[in-house]
C-alpha positions in Angstrom: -3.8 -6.3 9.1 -7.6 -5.5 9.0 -8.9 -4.1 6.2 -11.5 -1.0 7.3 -12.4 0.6 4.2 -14.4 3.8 4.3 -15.8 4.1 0.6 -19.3 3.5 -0.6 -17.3 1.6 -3.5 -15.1 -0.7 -2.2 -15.2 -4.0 -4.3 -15.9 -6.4 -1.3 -17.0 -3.8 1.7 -18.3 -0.9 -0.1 -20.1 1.2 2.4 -20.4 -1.5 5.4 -18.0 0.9 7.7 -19.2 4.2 8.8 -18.0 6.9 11.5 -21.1 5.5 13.5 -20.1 2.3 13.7 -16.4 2.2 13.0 -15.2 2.4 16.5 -17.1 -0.9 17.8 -16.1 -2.4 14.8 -12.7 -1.9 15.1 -12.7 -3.1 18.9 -14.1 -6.1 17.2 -11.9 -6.3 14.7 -8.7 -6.3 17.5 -10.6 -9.0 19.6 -10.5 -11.2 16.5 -6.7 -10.7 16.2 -6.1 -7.8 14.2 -2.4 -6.1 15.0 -3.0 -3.4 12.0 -6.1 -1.5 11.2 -5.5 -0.5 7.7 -7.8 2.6 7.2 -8.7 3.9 3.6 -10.9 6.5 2.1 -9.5 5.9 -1.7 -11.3 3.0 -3.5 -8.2 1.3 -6.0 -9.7 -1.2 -7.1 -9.5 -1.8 -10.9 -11.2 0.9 -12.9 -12.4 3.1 -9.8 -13.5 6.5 -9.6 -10.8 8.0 -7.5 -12.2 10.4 -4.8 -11.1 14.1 -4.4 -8.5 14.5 -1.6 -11.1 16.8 0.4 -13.1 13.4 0.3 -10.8 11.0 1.0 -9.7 13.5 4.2 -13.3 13.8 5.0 -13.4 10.1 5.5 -10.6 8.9 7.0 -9.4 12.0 9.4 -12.2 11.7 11.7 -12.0 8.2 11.8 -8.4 7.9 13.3 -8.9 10.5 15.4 -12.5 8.7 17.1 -10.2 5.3 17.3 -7.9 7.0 19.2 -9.7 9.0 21.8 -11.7 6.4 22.4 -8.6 4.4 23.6 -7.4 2.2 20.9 -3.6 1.9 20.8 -3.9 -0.4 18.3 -1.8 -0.1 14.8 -3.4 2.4 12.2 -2.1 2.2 8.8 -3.6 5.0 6.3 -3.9 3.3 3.1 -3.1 6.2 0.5 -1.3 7.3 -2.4 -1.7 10.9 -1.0 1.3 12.7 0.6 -1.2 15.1 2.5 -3.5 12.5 3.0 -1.0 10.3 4.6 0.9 13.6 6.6 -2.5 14.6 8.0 -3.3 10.9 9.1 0.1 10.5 10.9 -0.9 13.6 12.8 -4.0 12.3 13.9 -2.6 9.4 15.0 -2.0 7.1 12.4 1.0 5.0 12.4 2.5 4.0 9.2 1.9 4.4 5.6 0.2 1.9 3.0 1.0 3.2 -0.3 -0.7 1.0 -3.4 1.5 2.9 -6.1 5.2 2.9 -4.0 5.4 6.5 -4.2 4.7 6.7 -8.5 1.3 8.4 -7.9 2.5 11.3 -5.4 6.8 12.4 -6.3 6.0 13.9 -2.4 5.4 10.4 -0.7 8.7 9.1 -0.5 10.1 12.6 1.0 6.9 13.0 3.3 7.5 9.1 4.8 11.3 10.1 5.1 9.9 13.4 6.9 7.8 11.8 9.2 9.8 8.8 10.1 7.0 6.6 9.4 7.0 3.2 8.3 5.7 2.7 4.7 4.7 -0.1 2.8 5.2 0.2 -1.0 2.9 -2.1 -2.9 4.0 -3.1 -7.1 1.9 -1.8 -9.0 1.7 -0.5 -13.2 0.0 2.8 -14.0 -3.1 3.7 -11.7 -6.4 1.8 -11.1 -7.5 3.1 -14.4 -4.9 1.7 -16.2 -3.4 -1.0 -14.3 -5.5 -3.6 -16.0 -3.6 -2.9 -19.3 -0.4 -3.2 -18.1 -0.1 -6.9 -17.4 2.8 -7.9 -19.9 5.9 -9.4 -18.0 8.6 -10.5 -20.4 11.1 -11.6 -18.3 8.3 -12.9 -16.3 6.2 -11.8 -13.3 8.2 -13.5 -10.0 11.6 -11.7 -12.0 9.1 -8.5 -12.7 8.1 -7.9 -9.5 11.3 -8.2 -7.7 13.4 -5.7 -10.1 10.5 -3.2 -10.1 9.9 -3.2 -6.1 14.1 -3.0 -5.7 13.8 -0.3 -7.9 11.1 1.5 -5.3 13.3 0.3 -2.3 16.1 2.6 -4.0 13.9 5.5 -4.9 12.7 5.2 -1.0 15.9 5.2 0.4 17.3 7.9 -1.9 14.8 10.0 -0.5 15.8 9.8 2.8 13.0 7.2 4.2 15.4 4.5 6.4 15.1 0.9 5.2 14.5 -0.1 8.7 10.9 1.9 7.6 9.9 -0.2 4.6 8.0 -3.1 3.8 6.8 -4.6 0.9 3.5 -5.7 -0.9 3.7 -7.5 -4.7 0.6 -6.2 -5.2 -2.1 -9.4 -5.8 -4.7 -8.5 -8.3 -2.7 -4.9 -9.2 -1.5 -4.7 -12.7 -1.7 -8.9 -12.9 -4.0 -11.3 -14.2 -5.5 -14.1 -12.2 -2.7 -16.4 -13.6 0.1 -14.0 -12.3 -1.7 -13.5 -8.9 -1.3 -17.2 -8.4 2.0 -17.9 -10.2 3.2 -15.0 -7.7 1.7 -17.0 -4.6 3.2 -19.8 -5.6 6.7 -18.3 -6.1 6.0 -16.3 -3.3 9.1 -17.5 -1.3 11.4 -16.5 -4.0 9.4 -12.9 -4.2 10.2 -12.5 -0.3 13.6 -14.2 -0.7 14.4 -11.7 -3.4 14.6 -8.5 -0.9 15.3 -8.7 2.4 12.5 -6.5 4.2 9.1 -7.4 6.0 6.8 -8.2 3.5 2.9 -7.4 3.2 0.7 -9.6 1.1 -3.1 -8.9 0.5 -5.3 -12.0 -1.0 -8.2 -11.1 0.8 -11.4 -11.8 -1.1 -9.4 -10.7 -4.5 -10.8 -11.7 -8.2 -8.4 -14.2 -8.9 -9.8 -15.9 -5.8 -13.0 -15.8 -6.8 -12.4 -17.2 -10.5 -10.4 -20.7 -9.1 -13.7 -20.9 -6.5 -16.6 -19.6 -8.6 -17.4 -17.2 -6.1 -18.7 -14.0 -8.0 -19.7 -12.1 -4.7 -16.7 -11.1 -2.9 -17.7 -11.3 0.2 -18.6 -15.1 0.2 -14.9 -15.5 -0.8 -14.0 -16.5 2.5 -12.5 -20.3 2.1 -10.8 -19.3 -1.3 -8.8 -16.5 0.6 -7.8 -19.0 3.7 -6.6 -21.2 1.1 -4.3 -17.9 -0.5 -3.7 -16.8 3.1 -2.2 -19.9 3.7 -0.1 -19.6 0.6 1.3 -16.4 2.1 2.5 -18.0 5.8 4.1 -20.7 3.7 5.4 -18.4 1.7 6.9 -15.7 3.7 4.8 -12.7 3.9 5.3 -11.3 7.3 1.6 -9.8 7.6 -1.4 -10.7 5.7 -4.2 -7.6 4.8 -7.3 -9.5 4.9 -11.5 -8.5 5.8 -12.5 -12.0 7.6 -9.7 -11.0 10.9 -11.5 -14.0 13.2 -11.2 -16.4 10.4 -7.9 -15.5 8.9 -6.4 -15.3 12.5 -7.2 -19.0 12.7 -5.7 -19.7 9.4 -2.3 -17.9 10.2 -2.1 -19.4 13.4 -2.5 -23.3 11.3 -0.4 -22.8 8.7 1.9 -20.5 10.7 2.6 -23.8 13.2 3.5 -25.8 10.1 5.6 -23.6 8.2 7.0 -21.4 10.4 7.8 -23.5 13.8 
């Protein structure tokens, strides 16, 4: 899954993607390996300034629709907590739903992805990207954590009429966990995946945690630290990995997808 974020404040991209460019870049991006373009005009990263829905439409409508008439056939996930941002990117030709807050942000998410008949990945999360960072206490701890809160999402998803055929899973890296519980979750992933029995997502991709066990401050220089976590995830179990560096990461999957997966 590429990660094609349309924000000027993105923590790792911020402003690199525009409507100008976004169509070559994305035929790039496929070349490289991408199966998923994950398309988002919400920045979530901790503490953000959460665009207006107008905005967040304004980015990422256009978009889809200049990806698909210009012939891409390619995945498009619309990454969202927004039930009318996600219904008005499935009609212009999005595919599925990537949904950071698992349908707490929006109570019309779960019945809009049941609606649509839309796969939609639900993500753990605490709070909202203002608050998240405060909410990292995990008594029971956060392998045991993750796994009762997302069942508890898988339930609320399926009560509302979405299939379970159409939902996968993302513990949520770096959302509502410390760098310690980002990599005590990696390292227990297999039990994480193990836990509930749908496709999981896992996104490492240039995240903080990476950068404190490297030393990389700038995110985008975080490359070898994520192939390191991406390899984590094969070995693991996620099913896809969200990530910036496709070319790179492609090779990675493929690697440690031979060893662990064959």
């Amino acid at each position: 899954m590429a990660i094609l974020n349309l924000t000027p404040d993105s923590f790792s991209d911020g402003g690199q993607h525009t409507h100008s460019n976004i169509v070559s870049t994305a035929q790039e991006l496929i070349a490289a390996g991408a199966d998923i373009l994950d398309i988002g005009g919400c920045s979530t990263r901790p503490g953000a300034a959460q665009a207006s829905p107008e905005e967040e439409l304004a980015r990422v409508i256009p978009t889809i629709k200049s990806l698909r008439e210009a012939g891409i056939k390619t995945a498009i996930s619309i990454d969202t907590y927004r039930s009318a941002v996600a219904k008005a990117a499935i009609s212009a030709g999005a595919d599925l739903i990537n949904d950071i807050s698992a349908g707490t942000l929006d109570r019309d998410m779960l019945r809009t992805a049941a609606n649509l008949a839309v796969p939609i990945c639900l993500m753990h999360m605490r709070g909202t990207p203002s608050s998240m960072s405060s909410l990292k206490s995990y008594p029971a701890g956060v392998i045991p954590g993750v796994i009762s809160e997302l069942s508890d999402r898988v339930r609320a998803a399926e009560e509302a009429g979405v299939r379970r055929w159409n939902i996968l899973l993302d513990p949520g890296l770096g959302f509502a966990k410390d760098s310690e519980q980002s990599l005590e979750l990696l390292r227990g992933l297999a039990e994480v995946t193990g836990g509930i029995g749908l496709p999981w997502v896992v996104g490492p991709s240039r995240k903080g945690f990476v950068g404190k066990v490297t030393g990389v401050e700038v995110a985008k220089e975080r490359t070898w630290g994520t192939a390191g976590a991406v390899a984590a995830c094969v070995a693991g179990g996620a099913d896809v990995v969200r990530v910036h560096d496709v070319a790179e990461m492609k090779k990675v999957v493929d690697m440690a997808g031979a060893i662990w997966r064959q």
